[in-house]
C-alpha positions as CSV (number, residue, x, y, z in Angstrom):
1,X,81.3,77.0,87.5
2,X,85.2,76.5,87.7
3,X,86.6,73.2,86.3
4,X,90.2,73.5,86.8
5,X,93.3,75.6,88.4
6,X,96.3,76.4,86.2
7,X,99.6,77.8,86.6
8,X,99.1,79.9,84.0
9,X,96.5,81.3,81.4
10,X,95.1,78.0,80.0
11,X,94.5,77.4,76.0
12,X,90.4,78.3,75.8
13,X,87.9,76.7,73.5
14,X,84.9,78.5,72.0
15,X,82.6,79.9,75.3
16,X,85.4,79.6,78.1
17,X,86.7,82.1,80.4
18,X,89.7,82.4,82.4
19,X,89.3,84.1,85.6
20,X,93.1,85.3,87.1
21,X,92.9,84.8,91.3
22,X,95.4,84.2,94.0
23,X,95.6,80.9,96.1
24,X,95.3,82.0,99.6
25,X,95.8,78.4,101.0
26,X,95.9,75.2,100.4
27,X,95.1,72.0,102.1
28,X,94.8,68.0,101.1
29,X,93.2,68.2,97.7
30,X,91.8,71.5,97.9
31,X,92.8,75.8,97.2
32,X,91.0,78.8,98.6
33,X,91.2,81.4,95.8
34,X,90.5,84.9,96.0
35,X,89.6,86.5,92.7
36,X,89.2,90.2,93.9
37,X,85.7,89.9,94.2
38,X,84.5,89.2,97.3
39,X,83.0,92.4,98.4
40,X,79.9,93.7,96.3
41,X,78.2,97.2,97.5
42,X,74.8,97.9,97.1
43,X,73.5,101.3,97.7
44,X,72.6,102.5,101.8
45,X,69.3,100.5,102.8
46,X,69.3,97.7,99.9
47,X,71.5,95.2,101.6
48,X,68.5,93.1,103.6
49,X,66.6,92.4,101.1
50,X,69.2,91.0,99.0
51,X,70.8,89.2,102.4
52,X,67.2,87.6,102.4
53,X,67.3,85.6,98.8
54,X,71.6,85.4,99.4
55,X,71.1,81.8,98.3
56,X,69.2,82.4,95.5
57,X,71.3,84.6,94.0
58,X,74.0,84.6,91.1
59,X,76.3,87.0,90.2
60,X,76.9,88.5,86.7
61,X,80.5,89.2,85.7
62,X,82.0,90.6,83.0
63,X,85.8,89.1,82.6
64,X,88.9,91.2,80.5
65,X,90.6,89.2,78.0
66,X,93.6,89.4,80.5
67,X,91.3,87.7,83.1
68,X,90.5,90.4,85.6
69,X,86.6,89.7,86.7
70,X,84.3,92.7,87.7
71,X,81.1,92.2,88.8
72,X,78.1,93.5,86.8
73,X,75.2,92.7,88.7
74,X,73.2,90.2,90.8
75,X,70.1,87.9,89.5
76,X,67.5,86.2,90.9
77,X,67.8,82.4,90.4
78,X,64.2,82.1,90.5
C-alpha cells in the first residue's frame, strides 16, 4: 500500500520499498501515477478466469534497489 509521494528517492527504514513512477496528472489533493506496470500478460485463453476473481486478486512484485517494479505473479486473496 503506498503512504507517500516524493520528489526524490526517500530515506527507507527496515521493510520499505520505494517504487519510481511518473505523475501523469494531478488534481485538488490528488496524483495519478504510472509505475510501468499497468499491463500484465497471461498466456492465450487464461485471461477470463483471472478477469472473474480481478477483485480478489493481488499482485506480487519484485522491486530493484533503484526502484524499477516488475511483476512476479498474481495471488489469490482468498
Amino acid at each position: 500500500m503506498p503512504v507517500a509521494a516524493y520528489g526524490s528517492r526517500p530515506a527507507l527504514r527496515a521493510g520499505e520499498v520505494a517504487l519510481k513512477g511518473r505523475v501523469s496528472y494531478s488534481w485538488n489533493d490528488g496524483i495519478a501515477v504510472m509505475y510501468g506496470l499497468e499491463k500484465y500478460y497471461v498466456p492465450e485463453g487464461t485471461g477470463k478466469p483471472l478477469e472473474q476473481k480481478a477483485s480478489r486478486l493481488a499482485v506480487r512484485l519484485k522491486v530493484a534497489p533503484w526502484g524499477q517494479g516488475k511483476i512476479e505473479g498474481l495471488e489469490d486473496r482468498l
